[in-house]
C-alpha positions in Angstrom: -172.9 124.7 -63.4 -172.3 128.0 -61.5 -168.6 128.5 -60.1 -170.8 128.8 -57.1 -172.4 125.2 -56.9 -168.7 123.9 -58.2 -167.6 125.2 -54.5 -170.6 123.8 -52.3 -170.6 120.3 -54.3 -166.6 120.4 -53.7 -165.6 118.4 -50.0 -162.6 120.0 -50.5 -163.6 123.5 -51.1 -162.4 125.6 -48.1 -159.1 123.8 -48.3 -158.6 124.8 -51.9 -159.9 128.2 -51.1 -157.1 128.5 -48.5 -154.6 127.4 -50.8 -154.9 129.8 -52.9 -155.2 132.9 -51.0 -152.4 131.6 -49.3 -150.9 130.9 -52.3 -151.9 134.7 -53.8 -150.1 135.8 -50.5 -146.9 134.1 -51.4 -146.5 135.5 -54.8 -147.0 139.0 -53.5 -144.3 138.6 -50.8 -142.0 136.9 -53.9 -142.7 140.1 -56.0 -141.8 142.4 -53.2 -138.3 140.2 -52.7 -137.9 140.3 -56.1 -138.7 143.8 -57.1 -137.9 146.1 -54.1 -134.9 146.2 -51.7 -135.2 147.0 -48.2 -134.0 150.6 -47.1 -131.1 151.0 -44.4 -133.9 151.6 -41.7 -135.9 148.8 -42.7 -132.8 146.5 -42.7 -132.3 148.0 -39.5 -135.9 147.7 -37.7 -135.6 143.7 -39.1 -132.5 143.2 -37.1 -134.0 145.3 -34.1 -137.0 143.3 -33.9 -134.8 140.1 -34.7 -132.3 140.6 -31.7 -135.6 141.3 -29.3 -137.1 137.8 -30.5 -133.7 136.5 -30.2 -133.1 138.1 -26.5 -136.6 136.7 -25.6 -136.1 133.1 -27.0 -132.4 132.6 -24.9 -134.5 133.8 -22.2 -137.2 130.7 -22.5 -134.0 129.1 -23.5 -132.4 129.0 -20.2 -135.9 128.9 -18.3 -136.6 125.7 -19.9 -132.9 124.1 -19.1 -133.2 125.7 -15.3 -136.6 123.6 -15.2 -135.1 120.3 -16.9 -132.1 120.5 -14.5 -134.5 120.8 -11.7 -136.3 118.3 -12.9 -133.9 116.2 -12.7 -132.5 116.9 -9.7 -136.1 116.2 -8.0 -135.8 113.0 -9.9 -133.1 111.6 -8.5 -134.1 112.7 -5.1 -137.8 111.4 -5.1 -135.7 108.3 -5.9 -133.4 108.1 -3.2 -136.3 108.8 -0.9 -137.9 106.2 -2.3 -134.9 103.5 -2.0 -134.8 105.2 1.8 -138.8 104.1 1.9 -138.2 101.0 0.8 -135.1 100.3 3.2 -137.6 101.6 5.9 -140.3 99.4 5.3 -137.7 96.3 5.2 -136.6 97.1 8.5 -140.0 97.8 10.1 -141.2 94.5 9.0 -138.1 92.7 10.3 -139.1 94.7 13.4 -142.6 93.4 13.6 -140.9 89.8 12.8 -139.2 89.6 15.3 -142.0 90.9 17.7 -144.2 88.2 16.8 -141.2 85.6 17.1 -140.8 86.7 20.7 -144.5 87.0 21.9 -144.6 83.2 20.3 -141.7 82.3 22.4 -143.0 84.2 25.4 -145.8 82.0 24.8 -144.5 79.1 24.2 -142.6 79.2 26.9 -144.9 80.2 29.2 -146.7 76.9 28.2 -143.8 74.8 29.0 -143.0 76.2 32.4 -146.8 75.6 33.1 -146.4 72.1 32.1 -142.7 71.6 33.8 -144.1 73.2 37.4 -146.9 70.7 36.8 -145.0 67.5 36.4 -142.8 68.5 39.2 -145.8 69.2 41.2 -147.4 65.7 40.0 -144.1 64.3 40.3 -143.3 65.7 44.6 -147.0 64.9 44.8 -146.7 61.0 43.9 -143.4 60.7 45.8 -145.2 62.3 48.6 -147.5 59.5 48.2 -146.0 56.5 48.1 -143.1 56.9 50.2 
């Protein structure tokens, strides 16, 4: 079998193709660790580009706390406006209660007055009547 048809029959042929480029890769950074110092300038060019990386991540750094400290602020206001909502609402339908309980009253005693003015009338009417 061909080293060629021993890669397409393999599922797992990419992934073991990757491994070991990646894993070529790695021994050639190990050699150069192992088998060459870095110069002054290079040294220095590595902490250069290290402090700018740094620099730029305490940047994101604070970014990201300023927006999870807003975050939280907007929090605990969306909930107090919420509780304030909800205190609202209450009140409003106590409000429409107590409408309704004084049109039924209105009503009701609109009713009874008919019937009282009524019997009186009925009443003055009989004595009228009979005496």
């Amino acid at each position: 079998m061909d080293e060629k048809d021993r890669k397409e029959s393999c599922p797992f042929g990419e992934k073991i193709e990757k491994a070991i480029t990646l894993s070529q890769q790695n021994n050639l950074q190990l050699e150069k660790l192992l088998n060459q110092w870095y110069t002054n300038k290079d040294l220095f060019e590595m902490i250069e580009n290290l402090k700018e990386d740094m620099t730029e991540f305490n940047e994101n750094f604070h970014k990201y706390n300023g927006l999870v400290e807003k975050q939280q602020k907007l929090k605990k206001e969306f909930h107090k406006k919420k509780e304030l909502a909800e205190k609202n609402k209450k009140e409003i339908d106590k409000m429409k209660q107590k409408k309704q309980t004084k049109s039924s009253v209105y009503k009701n005693w609109r009713l009874w007055v008919a019937w009282i003015i009524s019997i009186l009338l009925g009443i003055s009417n009989l004595y009228l009547v009979f005496s």
